[in-house]
ROSE-139687 format. One record per atom (N, C-alpha, C, O): residue number from 1; residue in three letters; atom name; y, x negated, z. Coordinates in pm, 1 decimal. Example, Ala and Ser with C-alpha at 12.3 -4.5 7.8 and 13.67 -1.06 7.14 Angstrom:
BEGIN
semar pos=1; code=ala; site=N; Y=-569.0; X=-1319.0; Z=780.0
semar pos=1; code=ala; site=CA; Y=-450.0; X=-1230.0; Z=780.0
semar pos=1; code=ala; site=C; Y=-330.0; X=-1320.0; Z=780.0
semar pos=1; code=ala; site=O; Y=-331.9; X=-1423.6; Z=846.5
semar pos=2; code=ser; site=N; Y=-225.0; X=-1285.0; Z=708.0
semar pos=2; code=ser; site=CA; Y=-106.0; X=-1367.0; Z=714.0
semar pos=2; code=ser; site=C; Y=3.0; X=-1290.0; Z=787.0
semar pos=2; code=ser; site=O; Y=113.8; X=-1340.9; Z=803.9
***
This chain:
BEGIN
semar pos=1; code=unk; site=N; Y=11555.3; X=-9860.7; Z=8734.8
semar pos=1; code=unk; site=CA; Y=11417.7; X=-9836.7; Z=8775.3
semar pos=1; code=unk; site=C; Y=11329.9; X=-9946.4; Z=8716.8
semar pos=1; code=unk; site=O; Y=11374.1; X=-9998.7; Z=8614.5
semar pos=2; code=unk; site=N; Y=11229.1; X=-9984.6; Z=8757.3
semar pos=2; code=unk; site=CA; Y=11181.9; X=-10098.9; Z=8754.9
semar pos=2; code=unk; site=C; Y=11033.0; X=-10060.2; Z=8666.5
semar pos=2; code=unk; site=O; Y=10960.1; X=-9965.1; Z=8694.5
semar pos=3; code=unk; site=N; Y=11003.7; X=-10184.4; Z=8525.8
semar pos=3; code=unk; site=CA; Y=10870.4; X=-10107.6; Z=8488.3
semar pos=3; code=unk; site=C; Y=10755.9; X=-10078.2; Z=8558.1
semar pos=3; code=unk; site=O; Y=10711.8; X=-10121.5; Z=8664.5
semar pos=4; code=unk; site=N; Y=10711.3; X=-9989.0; Z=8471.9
semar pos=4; code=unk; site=CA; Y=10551.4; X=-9955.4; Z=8501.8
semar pos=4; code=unk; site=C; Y=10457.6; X=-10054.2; Z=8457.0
semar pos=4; code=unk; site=O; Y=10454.6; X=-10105.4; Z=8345.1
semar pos=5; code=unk; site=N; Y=10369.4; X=-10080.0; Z=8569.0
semar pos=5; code=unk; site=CA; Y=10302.3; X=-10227.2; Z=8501.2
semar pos=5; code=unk; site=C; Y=10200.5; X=-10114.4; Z=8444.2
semar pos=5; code=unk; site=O; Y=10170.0; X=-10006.6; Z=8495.2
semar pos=6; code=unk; site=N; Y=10147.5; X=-10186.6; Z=8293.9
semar pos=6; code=unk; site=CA; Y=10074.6; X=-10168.4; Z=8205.7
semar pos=6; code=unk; site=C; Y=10148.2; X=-10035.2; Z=8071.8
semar pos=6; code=unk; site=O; Y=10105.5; X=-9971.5; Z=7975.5
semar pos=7; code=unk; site=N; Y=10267.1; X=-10050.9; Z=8140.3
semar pos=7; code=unk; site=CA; Y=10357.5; X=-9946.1; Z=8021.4
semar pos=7; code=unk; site=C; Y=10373.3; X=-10056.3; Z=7941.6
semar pos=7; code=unk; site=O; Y=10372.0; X=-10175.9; Z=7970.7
semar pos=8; code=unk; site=N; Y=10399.1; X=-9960.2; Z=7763.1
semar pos=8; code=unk; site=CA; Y=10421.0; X=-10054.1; Z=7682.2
semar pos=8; code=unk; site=C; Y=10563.6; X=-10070.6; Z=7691.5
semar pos=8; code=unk; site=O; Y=10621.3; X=-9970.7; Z=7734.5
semar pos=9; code=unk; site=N; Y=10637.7; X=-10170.9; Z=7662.7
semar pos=9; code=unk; site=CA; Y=10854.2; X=-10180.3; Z=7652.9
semar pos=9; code=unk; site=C; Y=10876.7; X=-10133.0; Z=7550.1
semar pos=9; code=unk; site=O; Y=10777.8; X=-10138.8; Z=7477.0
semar pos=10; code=unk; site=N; Y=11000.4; X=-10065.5; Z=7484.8
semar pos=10; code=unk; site=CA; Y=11036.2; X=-10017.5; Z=7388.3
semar pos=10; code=unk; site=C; Y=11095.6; X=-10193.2; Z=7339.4
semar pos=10; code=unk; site=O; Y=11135.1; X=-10287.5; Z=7407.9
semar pos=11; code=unk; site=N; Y=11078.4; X=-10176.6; Z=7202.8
semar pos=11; code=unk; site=CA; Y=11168.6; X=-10329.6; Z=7084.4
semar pos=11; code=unk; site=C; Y=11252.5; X=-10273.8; Z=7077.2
semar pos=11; code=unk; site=O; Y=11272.1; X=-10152.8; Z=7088.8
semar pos=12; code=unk; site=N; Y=11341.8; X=-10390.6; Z=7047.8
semar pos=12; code=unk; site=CA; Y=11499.4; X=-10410.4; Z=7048.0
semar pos=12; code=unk; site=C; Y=11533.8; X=-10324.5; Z=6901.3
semar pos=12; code=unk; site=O; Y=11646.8; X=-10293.5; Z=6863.6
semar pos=13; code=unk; site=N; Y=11388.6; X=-10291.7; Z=6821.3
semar pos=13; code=unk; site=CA; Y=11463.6; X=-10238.7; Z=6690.8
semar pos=13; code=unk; site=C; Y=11442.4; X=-10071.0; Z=6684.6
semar pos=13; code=unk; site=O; Y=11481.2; X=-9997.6; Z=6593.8
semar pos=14; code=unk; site=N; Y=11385.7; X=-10040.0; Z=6780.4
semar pos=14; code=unk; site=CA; Y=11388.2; X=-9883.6; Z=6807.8
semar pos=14; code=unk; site=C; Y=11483.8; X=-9794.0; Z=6788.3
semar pos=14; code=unk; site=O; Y=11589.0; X=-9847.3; Z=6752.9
semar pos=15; code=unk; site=N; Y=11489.1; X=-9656.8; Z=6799.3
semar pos=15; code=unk; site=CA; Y=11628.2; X=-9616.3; Z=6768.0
semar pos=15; code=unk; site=C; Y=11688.2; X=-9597.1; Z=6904.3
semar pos=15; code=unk; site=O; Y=11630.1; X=-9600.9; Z=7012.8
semar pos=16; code=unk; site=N; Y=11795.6; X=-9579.1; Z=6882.7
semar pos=16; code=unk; site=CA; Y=11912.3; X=-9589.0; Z=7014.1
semar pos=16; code=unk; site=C; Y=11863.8; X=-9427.9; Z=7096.5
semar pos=16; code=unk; site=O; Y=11832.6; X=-9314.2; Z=7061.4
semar pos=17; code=unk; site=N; Y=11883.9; X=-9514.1; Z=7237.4
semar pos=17; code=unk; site=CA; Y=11857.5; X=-9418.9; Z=7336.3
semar pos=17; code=unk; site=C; Y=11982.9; X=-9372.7; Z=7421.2
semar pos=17; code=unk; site=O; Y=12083.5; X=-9443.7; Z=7420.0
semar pos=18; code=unk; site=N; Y=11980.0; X=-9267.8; Z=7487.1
semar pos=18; code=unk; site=CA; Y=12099.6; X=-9170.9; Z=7568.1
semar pos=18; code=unk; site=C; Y=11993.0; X=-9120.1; Z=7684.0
semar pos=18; code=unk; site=O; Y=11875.8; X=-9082.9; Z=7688.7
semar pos=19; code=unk; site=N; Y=12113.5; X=-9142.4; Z=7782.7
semar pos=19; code=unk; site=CA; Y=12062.1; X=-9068.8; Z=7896.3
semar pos=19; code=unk; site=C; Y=12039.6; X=-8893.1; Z=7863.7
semar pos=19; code=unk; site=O; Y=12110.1; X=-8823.5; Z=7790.6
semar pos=20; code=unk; site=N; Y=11908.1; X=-8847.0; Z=7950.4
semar pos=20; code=unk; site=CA; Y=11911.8; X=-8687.4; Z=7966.3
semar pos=20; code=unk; site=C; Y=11840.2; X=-8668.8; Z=8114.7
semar pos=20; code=unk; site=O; Y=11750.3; X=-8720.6; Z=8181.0
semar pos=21; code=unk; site=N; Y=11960.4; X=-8536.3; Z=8127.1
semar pos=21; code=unk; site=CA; Y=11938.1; X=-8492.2; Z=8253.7
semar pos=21; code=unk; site=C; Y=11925.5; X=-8359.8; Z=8282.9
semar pos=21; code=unk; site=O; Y=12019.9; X=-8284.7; Z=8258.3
semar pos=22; code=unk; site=N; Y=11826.1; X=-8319.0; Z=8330.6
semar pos=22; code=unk; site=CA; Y=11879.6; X=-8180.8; Z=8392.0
semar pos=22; code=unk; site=C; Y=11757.5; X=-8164.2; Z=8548.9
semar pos=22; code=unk; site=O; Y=11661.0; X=-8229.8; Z=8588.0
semar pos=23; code=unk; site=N; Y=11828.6; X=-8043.5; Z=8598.2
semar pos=23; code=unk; site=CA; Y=11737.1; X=-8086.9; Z=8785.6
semar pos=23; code=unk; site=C; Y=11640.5; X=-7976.4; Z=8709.1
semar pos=23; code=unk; site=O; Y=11657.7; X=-7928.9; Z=8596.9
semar pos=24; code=unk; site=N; Y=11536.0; X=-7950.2; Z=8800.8
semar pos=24; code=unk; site=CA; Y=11368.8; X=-7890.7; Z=8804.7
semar pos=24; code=unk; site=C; Y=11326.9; X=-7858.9; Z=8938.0
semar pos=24; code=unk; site=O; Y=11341.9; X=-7910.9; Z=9048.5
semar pos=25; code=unk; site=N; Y=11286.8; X=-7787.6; Z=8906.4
semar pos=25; code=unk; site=CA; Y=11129.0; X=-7794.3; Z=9053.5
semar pos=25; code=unk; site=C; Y=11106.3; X=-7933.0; Z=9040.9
semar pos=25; code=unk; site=O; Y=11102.2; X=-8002.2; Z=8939.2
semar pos=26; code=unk; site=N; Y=11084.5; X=-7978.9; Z=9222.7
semar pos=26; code=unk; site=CA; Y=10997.5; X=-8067.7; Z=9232.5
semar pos=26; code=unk; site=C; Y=10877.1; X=-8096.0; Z=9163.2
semar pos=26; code=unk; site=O; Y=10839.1; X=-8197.5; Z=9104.8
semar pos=27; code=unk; site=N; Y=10790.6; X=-7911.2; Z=9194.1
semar pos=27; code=unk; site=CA; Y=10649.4; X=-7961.5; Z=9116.5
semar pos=27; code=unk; site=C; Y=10675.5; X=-7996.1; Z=8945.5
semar pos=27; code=unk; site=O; Y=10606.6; X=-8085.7; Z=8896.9
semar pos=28; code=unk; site=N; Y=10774.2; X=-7924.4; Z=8858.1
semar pos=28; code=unk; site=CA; Y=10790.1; X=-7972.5; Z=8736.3
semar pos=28; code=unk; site=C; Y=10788.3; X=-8098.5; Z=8720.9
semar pos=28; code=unk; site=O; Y=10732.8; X=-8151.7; Z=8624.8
semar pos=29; code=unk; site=N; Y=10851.9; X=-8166.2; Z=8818.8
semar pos=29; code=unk; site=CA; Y=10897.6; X=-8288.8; Z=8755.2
semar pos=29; code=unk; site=C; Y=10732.3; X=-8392.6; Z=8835.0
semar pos=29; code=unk; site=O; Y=10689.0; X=-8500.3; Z=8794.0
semar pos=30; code=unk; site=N; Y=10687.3; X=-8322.4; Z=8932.3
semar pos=30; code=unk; site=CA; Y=10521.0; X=-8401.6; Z=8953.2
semar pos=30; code=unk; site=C; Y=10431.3; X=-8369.2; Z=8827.3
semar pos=30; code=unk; site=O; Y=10351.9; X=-8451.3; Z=8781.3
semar pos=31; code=unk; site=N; Y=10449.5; X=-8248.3; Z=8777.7
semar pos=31; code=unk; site=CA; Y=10409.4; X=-8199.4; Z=8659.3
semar pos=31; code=unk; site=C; Y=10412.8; X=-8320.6; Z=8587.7
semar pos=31; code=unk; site=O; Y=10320.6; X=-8401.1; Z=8601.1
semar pos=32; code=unk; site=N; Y=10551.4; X=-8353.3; Z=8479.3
semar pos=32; code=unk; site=CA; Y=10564.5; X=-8416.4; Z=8430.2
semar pos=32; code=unk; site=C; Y=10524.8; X=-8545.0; Z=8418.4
semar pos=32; code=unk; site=O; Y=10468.9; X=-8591.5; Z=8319.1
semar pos=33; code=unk; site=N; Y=10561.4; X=-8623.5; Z=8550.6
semar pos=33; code=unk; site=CA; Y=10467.5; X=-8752.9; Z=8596.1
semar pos=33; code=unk; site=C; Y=10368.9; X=-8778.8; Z=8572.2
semar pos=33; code=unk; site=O; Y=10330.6; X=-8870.5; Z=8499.5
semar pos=34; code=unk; site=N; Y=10303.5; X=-8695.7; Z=8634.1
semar pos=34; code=unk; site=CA; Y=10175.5; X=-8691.4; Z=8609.2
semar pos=34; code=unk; site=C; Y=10077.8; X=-8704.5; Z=8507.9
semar pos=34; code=unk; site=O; Y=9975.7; X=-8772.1; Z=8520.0
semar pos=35; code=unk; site=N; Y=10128.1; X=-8602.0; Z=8350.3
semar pos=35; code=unk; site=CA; Y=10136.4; X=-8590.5; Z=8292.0
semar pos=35; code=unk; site=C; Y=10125.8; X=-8721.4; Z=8224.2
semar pos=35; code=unk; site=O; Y=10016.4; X=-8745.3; Z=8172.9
semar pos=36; code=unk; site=N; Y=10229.8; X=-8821.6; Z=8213.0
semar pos=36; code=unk; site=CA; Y=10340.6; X=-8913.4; Z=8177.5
semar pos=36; code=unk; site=C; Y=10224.4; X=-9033.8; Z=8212.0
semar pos=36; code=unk; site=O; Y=10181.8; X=-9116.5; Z=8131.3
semar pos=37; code=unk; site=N; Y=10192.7; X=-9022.2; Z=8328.8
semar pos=37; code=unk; site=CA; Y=10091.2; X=-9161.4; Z=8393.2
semar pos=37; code=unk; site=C; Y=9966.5; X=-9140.4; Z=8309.4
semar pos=37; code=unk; site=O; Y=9923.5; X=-9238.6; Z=8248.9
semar pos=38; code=unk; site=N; Y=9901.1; X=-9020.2; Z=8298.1
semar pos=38; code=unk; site=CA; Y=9755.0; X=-9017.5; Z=8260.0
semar pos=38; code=unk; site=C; Y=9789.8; X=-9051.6; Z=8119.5
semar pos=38; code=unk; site=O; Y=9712.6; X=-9139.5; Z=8081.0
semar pos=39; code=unk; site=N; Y=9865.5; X=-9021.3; Z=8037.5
semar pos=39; code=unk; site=CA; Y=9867.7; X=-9108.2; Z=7913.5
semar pos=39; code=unk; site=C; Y=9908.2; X=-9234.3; Z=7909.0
semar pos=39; code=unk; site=O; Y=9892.7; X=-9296.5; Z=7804.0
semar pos=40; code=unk; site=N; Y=9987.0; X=-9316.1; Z=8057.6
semar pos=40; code=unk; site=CA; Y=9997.6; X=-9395.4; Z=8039.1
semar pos=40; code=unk; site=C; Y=10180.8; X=-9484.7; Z=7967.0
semar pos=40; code=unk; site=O; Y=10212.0; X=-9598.1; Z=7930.8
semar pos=41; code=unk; site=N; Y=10234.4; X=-9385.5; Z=7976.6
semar pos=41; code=unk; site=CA; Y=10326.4; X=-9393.3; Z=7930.1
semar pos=41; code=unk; site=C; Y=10473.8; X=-9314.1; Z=8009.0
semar pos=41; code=unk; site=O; Y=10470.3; X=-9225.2; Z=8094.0
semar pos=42; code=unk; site=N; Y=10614.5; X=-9389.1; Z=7940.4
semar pos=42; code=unk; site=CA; Y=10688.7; X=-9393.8; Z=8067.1
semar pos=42; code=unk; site=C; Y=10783.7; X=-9200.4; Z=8037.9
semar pos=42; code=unk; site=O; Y=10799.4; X=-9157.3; Z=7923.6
semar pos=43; code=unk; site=N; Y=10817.5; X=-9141.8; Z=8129.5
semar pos=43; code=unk; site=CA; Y=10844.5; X=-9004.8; Z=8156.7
semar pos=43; code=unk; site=C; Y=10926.5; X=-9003.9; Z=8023.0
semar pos=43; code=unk; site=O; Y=10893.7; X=-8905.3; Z=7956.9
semar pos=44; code=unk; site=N; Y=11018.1; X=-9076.7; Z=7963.2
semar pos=44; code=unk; site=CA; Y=11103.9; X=-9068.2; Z=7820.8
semar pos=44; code=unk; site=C; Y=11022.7; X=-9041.6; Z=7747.6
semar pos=44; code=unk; site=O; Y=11016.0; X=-8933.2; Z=7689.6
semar pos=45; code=unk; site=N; Y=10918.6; X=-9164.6; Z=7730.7
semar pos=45; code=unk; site=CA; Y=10833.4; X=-9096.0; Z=7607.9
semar pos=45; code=unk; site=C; Y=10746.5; X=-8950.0; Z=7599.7
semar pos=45; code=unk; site=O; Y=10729.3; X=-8860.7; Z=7516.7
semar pos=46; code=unk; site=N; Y=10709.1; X=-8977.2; Z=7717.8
semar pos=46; code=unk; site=CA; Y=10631.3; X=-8816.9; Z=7728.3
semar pos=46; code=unk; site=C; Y=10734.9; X=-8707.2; Z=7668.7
semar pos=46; code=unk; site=O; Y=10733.5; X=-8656.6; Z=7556.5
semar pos=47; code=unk; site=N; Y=10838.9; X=-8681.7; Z=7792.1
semar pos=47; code=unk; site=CA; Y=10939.6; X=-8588.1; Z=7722.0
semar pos=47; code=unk; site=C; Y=11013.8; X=-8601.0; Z=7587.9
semar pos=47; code=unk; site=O; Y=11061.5; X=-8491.4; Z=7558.2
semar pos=48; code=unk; site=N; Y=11048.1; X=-8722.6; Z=7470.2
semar pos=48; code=unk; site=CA; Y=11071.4; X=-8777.7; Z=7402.1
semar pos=48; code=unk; site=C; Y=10944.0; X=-8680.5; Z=7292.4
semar pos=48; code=unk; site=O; Y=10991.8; X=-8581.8; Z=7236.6
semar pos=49; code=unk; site=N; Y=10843.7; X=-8700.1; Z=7274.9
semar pos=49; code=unk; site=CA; Y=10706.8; X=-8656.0; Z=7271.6
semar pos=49; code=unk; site=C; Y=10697.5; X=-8509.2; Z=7216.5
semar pos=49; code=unk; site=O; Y=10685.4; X=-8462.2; Z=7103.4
semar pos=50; code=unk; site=N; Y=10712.8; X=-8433.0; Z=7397.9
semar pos=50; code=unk; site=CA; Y=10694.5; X=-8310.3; Z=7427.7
semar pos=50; code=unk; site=C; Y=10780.9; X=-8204.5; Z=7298.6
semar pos=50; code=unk; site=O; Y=10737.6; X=-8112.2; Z=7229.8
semar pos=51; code=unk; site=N; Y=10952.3; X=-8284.9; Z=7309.2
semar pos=51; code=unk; site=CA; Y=11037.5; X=-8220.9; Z=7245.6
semar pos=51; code=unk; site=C; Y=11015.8; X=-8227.5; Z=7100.8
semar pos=51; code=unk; site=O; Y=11057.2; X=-8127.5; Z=7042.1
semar pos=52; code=unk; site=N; Y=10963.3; X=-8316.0; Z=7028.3
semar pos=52; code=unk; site=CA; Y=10998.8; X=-8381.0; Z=6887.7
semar pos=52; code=unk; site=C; Y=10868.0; X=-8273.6; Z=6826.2
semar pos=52; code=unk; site=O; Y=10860.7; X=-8240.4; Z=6707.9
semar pos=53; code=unk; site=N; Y=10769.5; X=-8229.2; Z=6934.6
semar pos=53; code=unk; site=CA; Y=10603.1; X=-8180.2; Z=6872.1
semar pos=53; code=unk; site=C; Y=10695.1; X=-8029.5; Z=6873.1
semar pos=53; code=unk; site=O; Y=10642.6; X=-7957.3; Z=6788.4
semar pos=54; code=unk; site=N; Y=10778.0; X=-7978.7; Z=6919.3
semar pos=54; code=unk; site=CA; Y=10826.9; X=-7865.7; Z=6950.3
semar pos=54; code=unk; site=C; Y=10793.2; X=-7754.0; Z=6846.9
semar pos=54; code=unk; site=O; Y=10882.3; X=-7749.6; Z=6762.2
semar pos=55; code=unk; site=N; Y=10698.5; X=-7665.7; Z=6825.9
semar pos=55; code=unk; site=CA; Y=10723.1; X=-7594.0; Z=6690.3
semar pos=55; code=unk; site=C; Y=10884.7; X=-7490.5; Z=6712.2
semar pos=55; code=unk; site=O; Y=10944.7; X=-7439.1; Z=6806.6
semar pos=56; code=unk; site=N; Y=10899.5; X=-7500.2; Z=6585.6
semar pos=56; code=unk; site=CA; Y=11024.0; X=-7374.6; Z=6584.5
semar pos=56; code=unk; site=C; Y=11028.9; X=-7245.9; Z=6516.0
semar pos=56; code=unk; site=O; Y=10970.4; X=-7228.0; Z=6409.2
semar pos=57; code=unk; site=N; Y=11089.7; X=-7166.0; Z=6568.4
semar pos=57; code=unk; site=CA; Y=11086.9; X=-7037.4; Z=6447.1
semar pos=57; code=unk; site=C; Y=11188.1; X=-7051.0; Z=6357.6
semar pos=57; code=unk; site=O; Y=11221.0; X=-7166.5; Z=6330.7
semar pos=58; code=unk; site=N; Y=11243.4; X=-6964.9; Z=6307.0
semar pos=58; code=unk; site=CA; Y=11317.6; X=-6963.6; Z=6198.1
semar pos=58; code=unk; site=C; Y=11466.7; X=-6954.6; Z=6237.1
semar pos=58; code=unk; site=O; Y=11555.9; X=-6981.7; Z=6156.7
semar pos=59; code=unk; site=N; Y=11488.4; X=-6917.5; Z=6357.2
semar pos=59; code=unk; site=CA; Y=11636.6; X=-6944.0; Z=6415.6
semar pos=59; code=unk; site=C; Y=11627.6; X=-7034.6; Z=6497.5
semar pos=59; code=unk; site=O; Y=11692.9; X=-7018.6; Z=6600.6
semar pos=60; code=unk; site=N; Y=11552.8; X=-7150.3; Z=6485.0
semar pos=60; code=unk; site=CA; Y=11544.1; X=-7269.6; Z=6553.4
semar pos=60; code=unk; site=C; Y=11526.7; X=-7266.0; Z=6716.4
semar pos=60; code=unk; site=O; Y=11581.9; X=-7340.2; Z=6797.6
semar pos=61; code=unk; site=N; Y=11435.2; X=-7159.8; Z=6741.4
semar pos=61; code=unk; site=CA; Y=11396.5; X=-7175.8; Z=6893.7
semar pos=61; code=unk; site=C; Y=11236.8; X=-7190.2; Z=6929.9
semar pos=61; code=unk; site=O; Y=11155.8; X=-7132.5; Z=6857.4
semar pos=62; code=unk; site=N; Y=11197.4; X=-7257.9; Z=7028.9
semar pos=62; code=unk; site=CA; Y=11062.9; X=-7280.6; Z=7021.1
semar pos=62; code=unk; site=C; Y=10937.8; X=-7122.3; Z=7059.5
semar pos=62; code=unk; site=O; Y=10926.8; X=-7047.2; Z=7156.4
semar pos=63; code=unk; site=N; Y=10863.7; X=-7133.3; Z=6922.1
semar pos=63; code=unk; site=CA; Y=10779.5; X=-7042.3; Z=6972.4
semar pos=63; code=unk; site=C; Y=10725.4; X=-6946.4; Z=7061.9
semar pos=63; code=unk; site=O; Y=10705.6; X=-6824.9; Z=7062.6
semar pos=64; code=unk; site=N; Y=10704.6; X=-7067.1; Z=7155.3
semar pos=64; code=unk; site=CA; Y=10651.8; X=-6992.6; Z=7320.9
semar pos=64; code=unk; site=C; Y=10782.5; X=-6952.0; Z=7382.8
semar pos=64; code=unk; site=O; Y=10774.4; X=-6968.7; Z=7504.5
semar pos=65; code=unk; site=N; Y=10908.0; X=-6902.1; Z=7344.5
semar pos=65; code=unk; site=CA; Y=11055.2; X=-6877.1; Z=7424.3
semar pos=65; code=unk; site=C; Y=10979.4; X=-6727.0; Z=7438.6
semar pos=65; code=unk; site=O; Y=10905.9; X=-6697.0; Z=7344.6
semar pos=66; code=unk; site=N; Y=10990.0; X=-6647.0; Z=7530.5
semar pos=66; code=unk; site=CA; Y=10941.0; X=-6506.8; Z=7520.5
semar pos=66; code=unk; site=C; Y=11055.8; X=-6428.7; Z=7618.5
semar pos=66; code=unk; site=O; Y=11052.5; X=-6310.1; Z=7651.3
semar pos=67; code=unk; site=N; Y=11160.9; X=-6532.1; Z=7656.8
semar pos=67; code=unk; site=CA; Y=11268.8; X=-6466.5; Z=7707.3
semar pos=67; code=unk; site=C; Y=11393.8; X=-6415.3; Z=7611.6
semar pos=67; code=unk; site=O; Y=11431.8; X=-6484.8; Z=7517.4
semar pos=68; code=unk; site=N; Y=11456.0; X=-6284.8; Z=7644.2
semar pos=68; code=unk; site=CA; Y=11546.1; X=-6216.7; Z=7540.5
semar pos=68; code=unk; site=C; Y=11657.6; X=-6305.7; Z=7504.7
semar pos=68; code=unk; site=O; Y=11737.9; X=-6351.1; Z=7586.2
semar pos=69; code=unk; site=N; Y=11657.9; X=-6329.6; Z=7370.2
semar pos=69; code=unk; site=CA; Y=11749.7; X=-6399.6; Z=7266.4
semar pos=69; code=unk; site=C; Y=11922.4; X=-6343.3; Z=7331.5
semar pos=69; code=unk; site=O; Y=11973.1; X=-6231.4; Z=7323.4
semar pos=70; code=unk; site=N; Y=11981.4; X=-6478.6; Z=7397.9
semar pos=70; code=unk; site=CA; Y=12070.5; X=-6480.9; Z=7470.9
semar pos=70; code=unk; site=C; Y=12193.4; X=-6418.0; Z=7347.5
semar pos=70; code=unk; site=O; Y=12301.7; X=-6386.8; Z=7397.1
semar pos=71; code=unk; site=N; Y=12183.3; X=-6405.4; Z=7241.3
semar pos=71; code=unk; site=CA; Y=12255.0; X=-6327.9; Z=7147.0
semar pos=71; code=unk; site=C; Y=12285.2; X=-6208.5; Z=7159.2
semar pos=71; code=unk; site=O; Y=12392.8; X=-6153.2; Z=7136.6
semar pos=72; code=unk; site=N; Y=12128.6; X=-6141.6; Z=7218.2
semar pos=72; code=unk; site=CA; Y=12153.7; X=-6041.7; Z=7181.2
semar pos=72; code=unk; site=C; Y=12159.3; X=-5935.9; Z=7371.1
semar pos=72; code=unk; site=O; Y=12066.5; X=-5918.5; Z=7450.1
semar pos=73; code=unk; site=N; Y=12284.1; X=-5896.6; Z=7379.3
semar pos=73; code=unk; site=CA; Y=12281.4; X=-5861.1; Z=7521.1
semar pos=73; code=unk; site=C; Y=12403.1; X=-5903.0; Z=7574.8
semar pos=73; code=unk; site=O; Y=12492.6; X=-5820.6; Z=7593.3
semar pos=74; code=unk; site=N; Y=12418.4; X=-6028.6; Z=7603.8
semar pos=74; code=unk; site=CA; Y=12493.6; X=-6130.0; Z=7645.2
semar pos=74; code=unk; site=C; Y=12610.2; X=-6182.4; Z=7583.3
semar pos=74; code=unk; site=O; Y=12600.8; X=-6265.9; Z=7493.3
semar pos=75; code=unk; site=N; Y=12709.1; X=-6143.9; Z=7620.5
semar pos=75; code=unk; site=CA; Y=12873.0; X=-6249.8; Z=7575.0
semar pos=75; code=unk; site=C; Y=12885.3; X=-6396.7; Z=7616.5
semar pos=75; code=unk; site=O; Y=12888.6; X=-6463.3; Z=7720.0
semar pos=76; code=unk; site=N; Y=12891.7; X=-6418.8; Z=7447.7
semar pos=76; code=unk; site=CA; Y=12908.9; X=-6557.1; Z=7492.6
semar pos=76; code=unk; site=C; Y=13012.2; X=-6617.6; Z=7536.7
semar pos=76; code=unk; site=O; Y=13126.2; X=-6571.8; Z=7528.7
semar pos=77; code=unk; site=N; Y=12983.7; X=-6719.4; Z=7584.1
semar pos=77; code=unk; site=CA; Y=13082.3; X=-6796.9; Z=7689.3
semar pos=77; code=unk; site=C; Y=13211.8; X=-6891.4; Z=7582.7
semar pos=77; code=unk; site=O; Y=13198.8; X=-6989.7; Z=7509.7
semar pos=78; code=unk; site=N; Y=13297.0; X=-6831.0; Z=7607.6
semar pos=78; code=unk; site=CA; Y=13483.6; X=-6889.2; Z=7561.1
semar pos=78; code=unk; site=C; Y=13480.9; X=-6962.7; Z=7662.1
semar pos=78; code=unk; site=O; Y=13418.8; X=-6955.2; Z=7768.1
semar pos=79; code=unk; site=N; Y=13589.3; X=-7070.6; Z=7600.9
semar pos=79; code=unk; site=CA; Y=13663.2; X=-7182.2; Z=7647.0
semar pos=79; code=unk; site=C; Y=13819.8; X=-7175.9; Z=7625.9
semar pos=79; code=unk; site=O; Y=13890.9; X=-7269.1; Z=7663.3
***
């Protein structure tokens, strides 16, 4: 993908990056863009950003989760 003119480039001394993926709603991911442009900056960093500000609770899940703790209910998945 080709830059965004007026994005800043990440330096060569940054820390090492990995692909991430997962699919969305269309509108999520206009969401996101969107989002991403008005600050000016490229969709990694935003989400890069989004995740790192994350508050957590005390079993390491974010705050605003208000869906039932997949622990409790649910068998977990063997391999």
């Amino acid at each position: 993908m080709a830059a965004v003119k007026g994005r800043r480039r990440r330096s060569n001394d940054e820390v090492l990056t990995v692909p991430m993926q997962g699919r969305v709603p269309v509108a999520t991911r206009e969401k996101a863009r969107s989002v991403a442009d008005s600050l000016g900056v490229s969709m990694a960093q935003y989400l890069t950003q989004l995740i790192a500000n994350d508050e957590l609770d005390e079993h390491g899940r974010p705050l605003w989760w208000q869906e039932q703790d997949p622990a409790q209910g649910e068998l977990p998945l063997t391999g």
